[in-house]
Structure formats: structure tokens, C-alpha cells
LUMGUVEX-846980 format. One record per atom (N, C-alpha, C): x, y, z. Coordinates in steps of 0.05 Angstrom, whole numbers, padded with zeros to 5 digits, always signed. Layout:
XYZ ...
END
This chain:
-00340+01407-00224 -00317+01392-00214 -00326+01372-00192 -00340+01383-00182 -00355+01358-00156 -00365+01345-00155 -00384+01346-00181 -00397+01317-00192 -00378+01303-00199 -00350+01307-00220 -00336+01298-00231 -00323+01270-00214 -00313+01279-00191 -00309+01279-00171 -00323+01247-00152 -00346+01261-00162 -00366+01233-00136 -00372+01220-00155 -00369+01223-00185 -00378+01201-00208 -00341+01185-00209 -00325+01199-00200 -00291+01182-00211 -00296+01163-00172 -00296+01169-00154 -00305+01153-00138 -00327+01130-00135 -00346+01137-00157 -00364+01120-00167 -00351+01100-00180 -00347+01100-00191 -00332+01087-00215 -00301+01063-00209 -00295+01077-00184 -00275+01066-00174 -00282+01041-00155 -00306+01039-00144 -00321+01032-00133 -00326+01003-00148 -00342+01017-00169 -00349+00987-00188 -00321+00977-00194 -00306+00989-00204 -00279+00973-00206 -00268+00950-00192 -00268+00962-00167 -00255+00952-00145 -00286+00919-00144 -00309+00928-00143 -00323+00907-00132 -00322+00880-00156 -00314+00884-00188 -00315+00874-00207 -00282+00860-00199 -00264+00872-00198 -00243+00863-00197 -00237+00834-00160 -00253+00848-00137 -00259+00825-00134 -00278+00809-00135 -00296+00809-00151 -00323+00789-00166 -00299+00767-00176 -00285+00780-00196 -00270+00761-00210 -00244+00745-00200 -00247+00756-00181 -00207+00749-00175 -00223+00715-00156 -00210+00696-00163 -00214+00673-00163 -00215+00657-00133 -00239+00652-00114 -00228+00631-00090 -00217+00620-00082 -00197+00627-00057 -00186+00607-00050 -00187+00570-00058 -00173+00563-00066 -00182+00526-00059 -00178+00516-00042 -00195+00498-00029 -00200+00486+00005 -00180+00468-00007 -00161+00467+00020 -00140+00442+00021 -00151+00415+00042 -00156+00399+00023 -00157+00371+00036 -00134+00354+00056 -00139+00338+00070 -00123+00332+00090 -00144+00298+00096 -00134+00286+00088 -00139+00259+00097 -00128+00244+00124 -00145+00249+00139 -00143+00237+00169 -00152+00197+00181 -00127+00190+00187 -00137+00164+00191 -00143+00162+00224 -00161+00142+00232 -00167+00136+00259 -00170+00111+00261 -00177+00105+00289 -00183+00070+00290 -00209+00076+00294 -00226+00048+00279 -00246+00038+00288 -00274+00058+00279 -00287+00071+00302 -00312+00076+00292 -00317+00107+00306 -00329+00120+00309 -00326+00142+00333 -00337+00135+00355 -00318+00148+00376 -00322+00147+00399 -00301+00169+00410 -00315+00172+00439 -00303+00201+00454 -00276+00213+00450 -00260+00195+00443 -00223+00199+00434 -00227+00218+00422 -00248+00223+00399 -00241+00235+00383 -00261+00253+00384 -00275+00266+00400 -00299+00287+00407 -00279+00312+00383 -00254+00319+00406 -00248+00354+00387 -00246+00348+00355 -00246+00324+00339 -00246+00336+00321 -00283+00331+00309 -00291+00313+00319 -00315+00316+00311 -00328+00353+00314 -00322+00359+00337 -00331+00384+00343 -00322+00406+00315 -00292+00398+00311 -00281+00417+00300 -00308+00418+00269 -00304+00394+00260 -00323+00392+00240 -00342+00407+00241 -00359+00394+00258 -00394+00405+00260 -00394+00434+00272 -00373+00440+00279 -00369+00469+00292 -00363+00490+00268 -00347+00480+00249 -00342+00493+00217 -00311+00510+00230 -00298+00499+00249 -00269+00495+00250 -00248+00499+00235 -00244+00471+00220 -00235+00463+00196 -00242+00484+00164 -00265+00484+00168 -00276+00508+00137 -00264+00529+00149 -00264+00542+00173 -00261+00569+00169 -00230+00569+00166 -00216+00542+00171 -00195+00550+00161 -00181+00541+00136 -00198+00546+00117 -00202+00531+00089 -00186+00501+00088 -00206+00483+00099 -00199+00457+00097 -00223+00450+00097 -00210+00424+00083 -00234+00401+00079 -00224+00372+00090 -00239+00361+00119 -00217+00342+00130 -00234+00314+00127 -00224+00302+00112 -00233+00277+00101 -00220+00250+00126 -00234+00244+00133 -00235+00225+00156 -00245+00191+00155 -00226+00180+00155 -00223+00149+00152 -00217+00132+00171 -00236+00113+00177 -00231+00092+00195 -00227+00073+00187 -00209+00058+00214 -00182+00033+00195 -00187+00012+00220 -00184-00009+00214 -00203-00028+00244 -00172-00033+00257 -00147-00031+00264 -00134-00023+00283 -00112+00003+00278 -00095+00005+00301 -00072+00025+00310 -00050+00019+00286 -00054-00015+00293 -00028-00015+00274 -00027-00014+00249 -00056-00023+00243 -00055-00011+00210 -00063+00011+00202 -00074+00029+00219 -00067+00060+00217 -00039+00069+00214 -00027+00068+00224 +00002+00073+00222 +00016+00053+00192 +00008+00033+00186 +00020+00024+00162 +00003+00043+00135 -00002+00050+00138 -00022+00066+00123 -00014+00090+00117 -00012+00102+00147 +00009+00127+00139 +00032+00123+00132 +00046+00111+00141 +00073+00101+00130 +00082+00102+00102 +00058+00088+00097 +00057+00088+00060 +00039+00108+00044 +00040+00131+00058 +00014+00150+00043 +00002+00156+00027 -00013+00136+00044 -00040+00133+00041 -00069+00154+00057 -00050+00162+00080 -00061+00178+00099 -00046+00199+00100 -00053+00223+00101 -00032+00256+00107 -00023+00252+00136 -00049+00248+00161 -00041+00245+00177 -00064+00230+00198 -00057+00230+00230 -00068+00208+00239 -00080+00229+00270 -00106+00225+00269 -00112+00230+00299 -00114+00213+00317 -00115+00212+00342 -00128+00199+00371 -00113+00163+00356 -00093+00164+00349 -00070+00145+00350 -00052+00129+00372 -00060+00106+00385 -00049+00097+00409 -00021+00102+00401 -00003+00122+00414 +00023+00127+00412 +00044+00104+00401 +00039+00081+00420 +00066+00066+00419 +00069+00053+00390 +00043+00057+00368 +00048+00038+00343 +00070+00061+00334 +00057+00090+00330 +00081+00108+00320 +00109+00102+00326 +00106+00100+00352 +00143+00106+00360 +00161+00076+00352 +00142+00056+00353 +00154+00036+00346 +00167+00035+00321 +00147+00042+00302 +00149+00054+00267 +00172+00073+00269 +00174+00090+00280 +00202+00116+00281 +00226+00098+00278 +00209+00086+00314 +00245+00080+00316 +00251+00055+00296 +00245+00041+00282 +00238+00020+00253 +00260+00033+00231 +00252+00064+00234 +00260+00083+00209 +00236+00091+00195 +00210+00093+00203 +00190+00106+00185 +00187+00134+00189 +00183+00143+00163 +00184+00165+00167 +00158+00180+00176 +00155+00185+00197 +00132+00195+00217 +00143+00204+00234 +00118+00225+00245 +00126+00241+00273 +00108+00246+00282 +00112+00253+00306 +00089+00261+00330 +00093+00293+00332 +00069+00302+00333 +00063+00333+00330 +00057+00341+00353 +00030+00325+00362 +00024+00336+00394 +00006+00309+00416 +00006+00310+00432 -00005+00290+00452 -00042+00295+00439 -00055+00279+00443 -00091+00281+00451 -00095+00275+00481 -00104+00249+00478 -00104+00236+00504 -00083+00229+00519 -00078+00257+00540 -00060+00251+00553 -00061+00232+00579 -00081+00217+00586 -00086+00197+00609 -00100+00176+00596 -00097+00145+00600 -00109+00130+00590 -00144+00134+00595 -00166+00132+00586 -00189+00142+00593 -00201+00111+00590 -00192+00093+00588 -00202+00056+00592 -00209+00053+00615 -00231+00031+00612 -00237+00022+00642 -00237-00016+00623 -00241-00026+00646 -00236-00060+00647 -00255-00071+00654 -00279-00083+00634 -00308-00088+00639 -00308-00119+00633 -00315-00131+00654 -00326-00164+00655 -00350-00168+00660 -00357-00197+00655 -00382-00212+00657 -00386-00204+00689 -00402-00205+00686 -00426-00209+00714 -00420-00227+00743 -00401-00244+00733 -00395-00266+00747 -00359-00263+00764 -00353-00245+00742 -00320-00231+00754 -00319-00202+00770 -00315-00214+00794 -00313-00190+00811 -00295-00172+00815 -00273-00173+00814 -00244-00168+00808 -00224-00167+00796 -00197-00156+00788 -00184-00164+00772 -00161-00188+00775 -00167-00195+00805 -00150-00221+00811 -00162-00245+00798 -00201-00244+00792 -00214-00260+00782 -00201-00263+00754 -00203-00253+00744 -00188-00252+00720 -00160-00278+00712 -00155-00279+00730 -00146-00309+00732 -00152-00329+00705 -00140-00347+00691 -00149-00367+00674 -00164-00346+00654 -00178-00323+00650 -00192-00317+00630 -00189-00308+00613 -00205-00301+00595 -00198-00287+00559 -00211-00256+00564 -00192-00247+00562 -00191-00213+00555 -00184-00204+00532 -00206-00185+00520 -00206-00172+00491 -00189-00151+00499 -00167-00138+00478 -00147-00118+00477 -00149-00109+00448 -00135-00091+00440 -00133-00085+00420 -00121-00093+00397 -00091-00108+00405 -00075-00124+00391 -00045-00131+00412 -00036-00156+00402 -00014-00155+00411 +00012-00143+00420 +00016-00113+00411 +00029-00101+00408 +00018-00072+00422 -00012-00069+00419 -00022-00056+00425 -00017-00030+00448 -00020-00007+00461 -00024+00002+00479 -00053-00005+00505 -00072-00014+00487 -00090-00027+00506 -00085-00054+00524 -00062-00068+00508 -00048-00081+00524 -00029-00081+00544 -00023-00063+00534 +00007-00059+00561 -00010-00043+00576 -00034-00033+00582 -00051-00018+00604 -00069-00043+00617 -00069-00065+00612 -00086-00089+00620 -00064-00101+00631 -00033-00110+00620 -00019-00119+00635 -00017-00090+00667 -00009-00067+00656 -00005-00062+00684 -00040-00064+00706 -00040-00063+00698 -00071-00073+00718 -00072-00092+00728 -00063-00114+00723 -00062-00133+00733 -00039-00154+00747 -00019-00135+00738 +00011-00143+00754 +00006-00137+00782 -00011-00120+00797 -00007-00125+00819 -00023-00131+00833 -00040-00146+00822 -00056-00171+00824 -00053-00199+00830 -00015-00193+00821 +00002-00226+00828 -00002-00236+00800 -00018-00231+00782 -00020-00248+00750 -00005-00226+00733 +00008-00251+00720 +00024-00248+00703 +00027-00260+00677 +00036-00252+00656 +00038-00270+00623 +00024-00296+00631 +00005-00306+00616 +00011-00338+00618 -00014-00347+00640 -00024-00329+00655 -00046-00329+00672 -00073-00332+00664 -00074-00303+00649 -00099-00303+00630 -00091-00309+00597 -00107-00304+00588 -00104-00307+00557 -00120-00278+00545 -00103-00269+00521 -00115-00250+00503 -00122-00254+00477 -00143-00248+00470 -00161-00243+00436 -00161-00212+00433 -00159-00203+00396 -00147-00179+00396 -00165-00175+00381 -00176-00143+00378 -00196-00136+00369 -00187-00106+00369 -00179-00095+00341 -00175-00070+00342 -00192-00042+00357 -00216-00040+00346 -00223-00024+00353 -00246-00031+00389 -00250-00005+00404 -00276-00020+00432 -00298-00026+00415 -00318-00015+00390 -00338-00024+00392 -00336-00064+00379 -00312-00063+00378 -00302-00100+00365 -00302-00117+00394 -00297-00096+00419 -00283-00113+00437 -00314-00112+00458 -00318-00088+00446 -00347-00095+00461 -00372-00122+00462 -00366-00114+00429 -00397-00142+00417 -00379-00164+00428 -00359-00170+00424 -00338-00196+00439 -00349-00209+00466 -00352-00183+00476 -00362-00190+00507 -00381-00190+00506 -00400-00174+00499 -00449-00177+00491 -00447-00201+00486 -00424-00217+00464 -00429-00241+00457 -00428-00268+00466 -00408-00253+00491 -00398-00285+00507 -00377-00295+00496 -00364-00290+00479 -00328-00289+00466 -00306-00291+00487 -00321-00274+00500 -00295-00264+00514 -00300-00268+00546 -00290-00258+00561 -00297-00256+00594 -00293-00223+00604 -00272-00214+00591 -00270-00180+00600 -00257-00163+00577 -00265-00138+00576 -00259-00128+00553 -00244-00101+00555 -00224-00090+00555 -00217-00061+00556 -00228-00044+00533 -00244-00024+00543 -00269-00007+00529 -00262+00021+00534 -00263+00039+00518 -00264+00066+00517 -00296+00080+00523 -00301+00104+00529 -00326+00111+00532 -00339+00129+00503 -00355+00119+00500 -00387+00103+00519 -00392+00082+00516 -00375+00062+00504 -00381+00039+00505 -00384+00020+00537 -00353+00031+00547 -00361+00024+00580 -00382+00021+00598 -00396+00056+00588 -00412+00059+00603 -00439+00042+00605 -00439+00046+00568 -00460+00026+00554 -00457-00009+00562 -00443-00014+00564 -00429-00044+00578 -00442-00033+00601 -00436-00025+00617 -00440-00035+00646 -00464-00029+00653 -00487-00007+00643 -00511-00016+00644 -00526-00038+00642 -00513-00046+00630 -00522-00077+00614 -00513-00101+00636 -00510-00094+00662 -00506-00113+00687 -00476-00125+00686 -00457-00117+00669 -00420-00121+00674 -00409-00109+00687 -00389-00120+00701 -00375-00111+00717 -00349-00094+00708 -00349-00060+00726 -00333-00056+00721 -00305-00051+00736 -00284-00065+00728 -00264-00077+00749 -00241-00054+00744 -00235-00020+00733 -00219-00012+00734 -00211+00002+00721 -00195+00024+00729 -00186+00049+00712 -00166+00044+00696 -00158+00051+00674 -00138+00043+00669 -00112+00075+00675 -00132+00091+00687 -00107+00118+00689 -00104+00114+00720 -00110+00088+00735 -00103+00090+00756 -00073+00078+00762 -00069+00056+00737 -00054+00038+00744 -00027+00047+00725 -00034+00066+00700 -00016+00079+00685 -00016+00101+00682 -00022+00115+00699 -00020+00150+00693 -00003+00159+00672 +00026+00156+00676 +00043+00161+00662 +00045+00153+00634 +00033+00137+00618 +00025+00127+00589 +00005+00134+00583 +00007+00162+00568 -00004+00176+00543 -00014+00155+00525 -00044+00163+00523 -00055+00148+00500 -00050+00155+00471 -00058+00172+00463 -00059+00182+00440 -00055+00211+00435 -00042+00206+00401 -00042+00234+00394 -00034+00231+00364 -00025+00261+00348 -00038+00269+00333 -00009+00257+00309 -00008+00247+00287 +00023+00237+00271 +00014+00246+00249 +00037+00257+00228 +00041+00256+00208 +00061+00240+00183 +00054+00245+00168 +00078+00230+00150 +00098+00255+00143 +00117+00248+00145 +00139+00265+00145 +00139+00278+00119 +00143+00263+00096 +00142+00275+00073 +00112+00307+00062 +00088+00289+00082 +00063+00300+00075 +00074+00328+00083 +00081+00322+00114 +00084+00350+00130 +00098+00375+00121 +00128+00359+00107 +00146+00377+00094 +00136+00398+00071 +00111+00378+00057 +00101+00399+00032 +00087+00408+00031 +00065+00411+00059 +00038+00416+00069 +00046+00433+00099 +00065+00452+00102 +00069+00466+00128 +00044+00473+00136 +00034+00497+00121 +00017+00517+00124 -00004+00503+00129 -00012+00471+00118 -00036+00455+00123 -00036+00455+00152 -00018+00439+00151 -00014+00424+00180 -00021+00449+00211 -00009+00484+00197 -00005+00485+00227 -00032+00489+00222 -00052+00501+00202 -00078+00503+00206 -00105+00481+00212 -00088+00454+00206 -00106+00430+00220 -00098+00434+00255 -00076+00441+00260 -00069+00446+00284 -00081+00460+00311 -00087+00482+00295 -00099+00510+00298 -00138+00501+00306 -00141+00489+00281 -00166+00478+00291 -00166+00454+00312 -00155+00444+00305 -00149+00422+00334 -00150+00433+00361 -00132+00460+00364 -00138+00461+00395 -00172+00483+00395 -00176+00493+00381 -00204+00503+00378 -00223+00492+00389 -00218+00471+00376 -00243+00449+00382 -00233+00438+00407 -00207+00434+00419 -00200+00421+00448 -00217+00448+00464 -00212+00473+00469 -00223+00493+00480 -00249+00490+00473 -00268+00486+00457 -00297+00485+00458 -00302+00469+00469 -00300+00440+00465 -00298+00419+00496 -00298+00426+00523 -00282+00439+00531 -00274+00446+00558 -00298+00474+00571 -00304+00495+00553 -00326+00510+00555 -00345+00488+00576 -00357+00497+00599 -00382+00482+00609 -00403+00492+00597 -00406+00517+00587 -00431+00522+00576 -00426+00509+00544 -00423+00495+00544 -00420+00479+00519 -00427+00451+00519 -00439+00444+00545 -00429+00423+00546 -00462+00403+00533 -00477+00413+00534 -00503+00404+00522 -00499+00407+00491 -00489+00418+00476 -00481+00420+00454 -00463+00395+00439 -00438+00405+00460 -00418+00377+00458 -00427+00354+00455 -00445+00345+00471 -00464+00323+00481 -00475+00311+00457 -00490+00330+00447 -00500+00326+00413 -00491+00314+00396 -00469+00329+00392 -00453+00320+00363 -00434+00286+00366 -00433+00283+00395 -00425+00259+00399 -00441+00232+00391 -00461+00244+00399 -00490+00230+00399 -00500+00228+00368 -00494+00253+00353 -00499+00249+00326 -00483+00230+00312 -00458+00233+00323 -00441+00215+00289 -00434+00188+00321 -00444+00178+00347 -00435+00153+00347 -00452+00131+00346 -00487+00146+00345 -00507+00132+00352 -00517+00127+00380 -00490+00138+00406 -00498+00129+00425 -00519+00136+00451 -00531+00128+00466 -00555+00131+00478 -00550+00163+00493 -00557+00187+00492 -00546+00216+00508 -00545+00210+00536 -00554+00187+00556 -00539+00189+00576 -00517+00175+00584 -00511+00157+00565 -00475+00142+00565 -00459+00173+00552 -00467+00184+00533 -00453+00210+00521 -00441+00229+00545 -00473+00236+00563 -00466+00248+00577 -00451+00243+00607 -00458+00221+00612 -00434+00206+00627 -00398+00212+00614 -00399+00205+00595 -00364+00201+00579 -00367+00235+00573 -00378+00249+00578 -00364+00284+00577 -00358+00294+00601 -00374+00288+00630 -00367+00296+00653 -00345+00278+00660 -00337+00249+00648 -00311+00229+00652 -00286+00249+00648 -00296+00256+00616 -00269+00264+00607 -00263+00297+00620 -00275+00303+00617 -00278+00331+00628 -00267+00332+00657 -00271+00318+00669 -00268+00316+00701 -00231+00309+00705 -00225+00288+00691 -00210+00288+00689 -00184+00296+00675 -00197+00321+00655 -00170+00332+00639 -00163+00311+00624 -00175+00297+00605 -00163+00275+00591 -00150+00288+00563 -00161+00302+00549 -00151+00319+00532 -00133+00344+00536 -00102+00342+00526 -00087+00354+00533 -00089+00386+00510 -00096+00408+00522 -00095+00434+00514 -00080+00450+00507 -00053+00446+00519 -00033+00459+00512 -00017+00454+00487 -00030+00432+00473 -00008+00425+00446 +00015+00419+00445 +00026+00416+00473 +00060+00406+00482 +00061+00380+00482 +00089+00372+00489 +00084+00340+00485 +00096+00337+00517 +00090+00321+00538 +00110+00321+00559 +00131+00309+00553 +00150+00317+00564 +00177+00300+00568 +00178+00272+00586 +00157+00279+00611 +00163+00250+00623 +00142+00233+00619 +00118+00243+00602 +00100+00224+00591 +00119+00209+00571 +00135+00223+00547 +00144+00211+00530 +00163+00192+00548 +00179+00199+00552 +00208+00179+00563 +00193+00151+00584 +00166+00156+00589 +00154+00134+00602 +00150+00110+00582 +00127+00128+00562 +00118+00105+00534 +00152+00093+00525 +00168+00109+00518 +00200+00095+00509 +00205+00076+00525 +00207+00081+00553 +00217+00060+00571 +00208+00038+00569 +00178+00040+00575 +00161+00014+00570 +00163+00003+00540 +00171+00008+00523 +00167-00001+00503 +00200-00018+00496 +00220-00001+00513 +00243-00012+00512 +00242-00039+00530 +00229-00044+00547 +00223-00058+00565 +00216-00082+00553 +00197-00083+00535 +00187-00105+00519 +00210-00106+00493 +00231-00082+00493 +00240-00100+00470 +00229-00090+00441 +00210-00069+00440 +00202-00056+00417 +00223-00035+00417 +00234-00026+00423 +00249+00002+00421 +00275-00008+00435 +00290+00009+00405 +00322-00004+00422 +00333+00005+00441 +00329+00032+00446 +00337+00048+00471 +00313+00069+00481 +00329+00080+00504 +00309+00107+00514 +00330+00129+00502 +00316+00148+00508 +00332+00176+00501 +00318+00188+00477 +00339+00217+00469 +00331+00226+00446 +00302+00223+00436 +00288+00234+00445 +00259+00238+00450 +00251+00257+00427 +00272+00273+00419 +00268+00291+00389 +00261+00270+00367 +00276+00247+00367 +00269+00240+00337 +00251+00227+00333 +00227+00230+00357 +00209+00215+00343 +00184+00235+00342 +00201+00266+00339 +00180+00286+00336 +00188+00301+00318 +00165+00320+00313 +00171+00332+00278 +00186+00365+00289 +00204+00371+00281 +00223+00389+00283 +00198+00407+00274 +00202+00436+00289 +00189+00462+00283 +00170+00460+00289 +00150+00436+00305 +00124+00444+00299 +00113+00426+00328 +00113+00408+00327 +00120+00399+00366 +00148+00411+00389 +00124+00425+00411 +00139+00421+00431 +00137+00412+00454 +00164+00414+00462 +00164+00388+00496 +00150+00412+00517 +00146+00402+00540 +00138+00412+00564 +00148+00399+00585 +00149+00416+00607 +00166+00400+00633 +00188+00374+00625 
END
């Protein structure tokens, strides 16, 4: 009887390991992500998430596309073409909402503008700036309305200087290496990489706009509705990879993978990790603020892109963003 016994437990055994031999793999769900331009630091957590195996462990496969500006990122999603959008200068989204597109904002990235304002050699200030040509992102842009406030209280105003638009920094960069331009609003490491290079750098841009949220994370409404379970698990990895960032003993690591997918030199890298880092530029909590948002609305009502302030819900995706303070 006791052999009987440890041979029917035997047996149950192979069962069990044949039955899952056979029973079929999960399929990795794809997720097509649009961004601007080329990589750079905006977008460290998801690079991390990648090279970290983030995303796989949470059976995804995140296919990642760069689009040379904001605003045709967002036309893109709009028309899905894209599931969804990371490290997205906010104001093209909300403009699109309030339009009627169907998009929403999930969660903040860059919650502080992380730009600085790099000129020729020859411009000391941003009052110099006077008469000159400054590269921005686009007319409409958020890199723009962070160069106008910089310079409003400087006494210059519309009509002072002149702007050329160049979606993505490494466009607004070569602009300025080239002599195109006179000053350029740059993200890091390009900045940093600029100003080695003997340019001047004339300015923060989170000094002069704290309150205007750069970027963050959009979906297409329709994508989101049929892809829950995607989304909260692109989510999920998203703040993963924000918390591996923030780790200091990580930070030689971090350093790497920046360096791997942007080409750039490891001590501009490592410069733009103790930047961002120092300053909390990446927002962790996955909330959206309330008075970051009602700031971007204001200003945008201000110019006349947005018909009103208020109602701050509808330009976020029900169930799955929330507010803070």
C-alpha cells in the first residue's frame, strides 16, 4: 500500500509538471509610447524602467518613439497613433482637452521646469537679450512661456527679442554651436554640455516659474478605456523606476544607462543626476497637484489657449489620476 502510495504522488507530480509545460504563456502587451525629440534626462525613469527589466516583469513590451515636437506628439496621440505619451510638455495636452480631444493626464513627471537659458559668450544677462534670437520649442510651446517669464522682469517684453522654434534641446542646441541663434532654452545635459563649451549660462527656468509643471505622462482616452490593466501596470513601472532614481546608491548605475542610450559625455550625465536629484524634479507620488494644475490653466487662459480656469477633472482620466493638496 505504501509504495502504491509514493508511486500515485509520483505520478501526480508529472501530471501537474506536464500540464503546466503545456498550458500556454502569458502574451507581453505592447504599449506604444511617444516622446519629443531624442533622449535626454526628462526621461531617465523610463529609460531605467527598461534597462532595469521594469516593464518585462510586468509583462510589457514598451515600444518607444520619438517625434521632433510636443505638439506633434500630442497630434499623434490624438489620432492613435500612439497608446500613450511620456515626459510631454503639459500645456500641448490641456490645450487639445480643452479643443475636445480625447486625452488625459494620468500623472505629473517633471514637476519643476529643469531648463536653464544658455547664450553666446558675448551675452551676459538676460536683460542682454534685448534685440536677440532665442531658440524655444515652438510657438505655443511650454519652453516658451518659461523664457517669456524670465524675462518679463527684465523690463522685455513681446516684440523685444525675437523667437526661432525648434522642437526638441538637442535642435535648439546645434542652433546655438551653429551661430543660428544667440540663446537657447536647453534641458540637461545638453546645458551642461553647452556651457562647457564657453556659453553663457543666464538662468533657471524653476526660478522664475516654479509653479508650471513641465511634463507628464497622457493617454488616449479610447486606448486607456480598453487597456486598464495595461496602463495601471505601465504605471506601476513608472514609479519603480522614479524610486530607483532617487536610491543614492544607485546613482553610478543611473549614470550609465543615461550615458548609454544619450551618447552623452558621464560628466555632463553626472552633473544632470545630482541637478535633478537635488532638486526633486521628478514627482514620486503619482498625484497631480491641484495648484500646479490651476497655474498651467491660468496661464494658458491668459494667452487665450484655454477658455476658462476651473474644473481641473476634465482634463484628467477618471479612476486613475489623483489630485494632491
Amino acid at each position: 500500500m505504501r509504495m502504491l502510495i509514493v508511486l500515485g504522488r509520483a505520478a501526480l507530480g508529472v501530471t501537474i509538471a506536464a500540464s503546466l509545460w503545456l498550458s500556454p504563456a502569458r502574451a507581453v502587451d505592447s504599449v506604444t509610447i511617444g516622446t519629443v525629440g531624442s533622449p535626454s534626462a526628462n526621461l531617465w525613469p523610463l529609460f531605467i524602467g527598461l534597462e532595469k527589466g521594469f516593464y518585462s516583469a510586468e509583462n510589457l513590451k514598451a515600444d518607444v518613439v520619438y517625434i521632433q515636437s510636443s505638439a506633434a506628439v500630442i497630434q499623434q496621440l490624438s489620432a492613435g497613433s500612439l497608446d500613450m505619451t511620456m515626459s510631454t510638455g503639459i500645456v500641448d495636452p490641456l490645450r487639445a482637452i480643452d479643443q475636445g480631444a480625447a486625452l488625459a493626464l494620468t500623472r505629473f513627471e517633471v514637476q519643476v521646469p529643469p531648463y536653464a537659458l544658455l547664450a553666446k559668450a558675448s551675452i551676459k544677462s538676460l536683460a542682454d537679450l534685448k534685440g536677440k534670437v532665442i531658440s524655444v520649442g515652438g510657438p505655443k510651446d511650454i519652453t516658451r512661456l518659461y523664457v517669456d517669464r524670465m524675462l518679463a522682469p527684465q523690463g522685455l517684453k513681446t516684440g523685444d527679442y525675437d523667437y526661432v522654434y525648434a522642437g526638441a534641446t538637442t535642435a535648439r542646441a546645434q542652433a546655438l554651436l551653429g551661430g543660428a541663434v544667440d540663446a537657447a532654452i536647453l534641458l540637461p545635459p545638453s546645458n551642461f554640455q553647452i556651457q562647457d563649451q564657453g556659453y553663457n549660462n543666464l538662468g533657471l527656468a524653476m526660478r522664475y516659474a516654479p509653479e508650471l509643471a513641465f511634463s507628464g505622462t497622457v493617454v488616449n482616452k479610447a486606448w486607456a478605456a480598453a487597456n486598464a490593466d495595461v496602463l495601471k501596470r505601465v504605471l506601476a513601472a513608472q514609479s519603480k523606476s522614479t524610486g530607483y532614481f532617487y536610491d543614492p546608491a544607485n546613482r553610478a548605475e543611473v549614470v550609465s544607462i543615461l550615458v548609454k542610450v544619450s551618447g552623452q559625455k558621464p560628466q555632463d550625465v553626472e552633473k544632470s543626476y545630482d541637478f535633478f536629484n537635488s532638486n526633486n524634479f521628478f514627482d514620486r507620488t503619482g498625484k497631480i497637484s491641484r495648484s500646479k494644475m490651476n497655474a498651467l490653466i491660468e496661464a494658458l487662459v491668459g494667452l487665450g489657449d484655454v477658455k476658462a480656469p476651473g474644473n481641473i477633472e476634465r482634463f484628467l482620466l477618471p479612476g486613475v489620476a489623483q489630485l494632491s493638496d
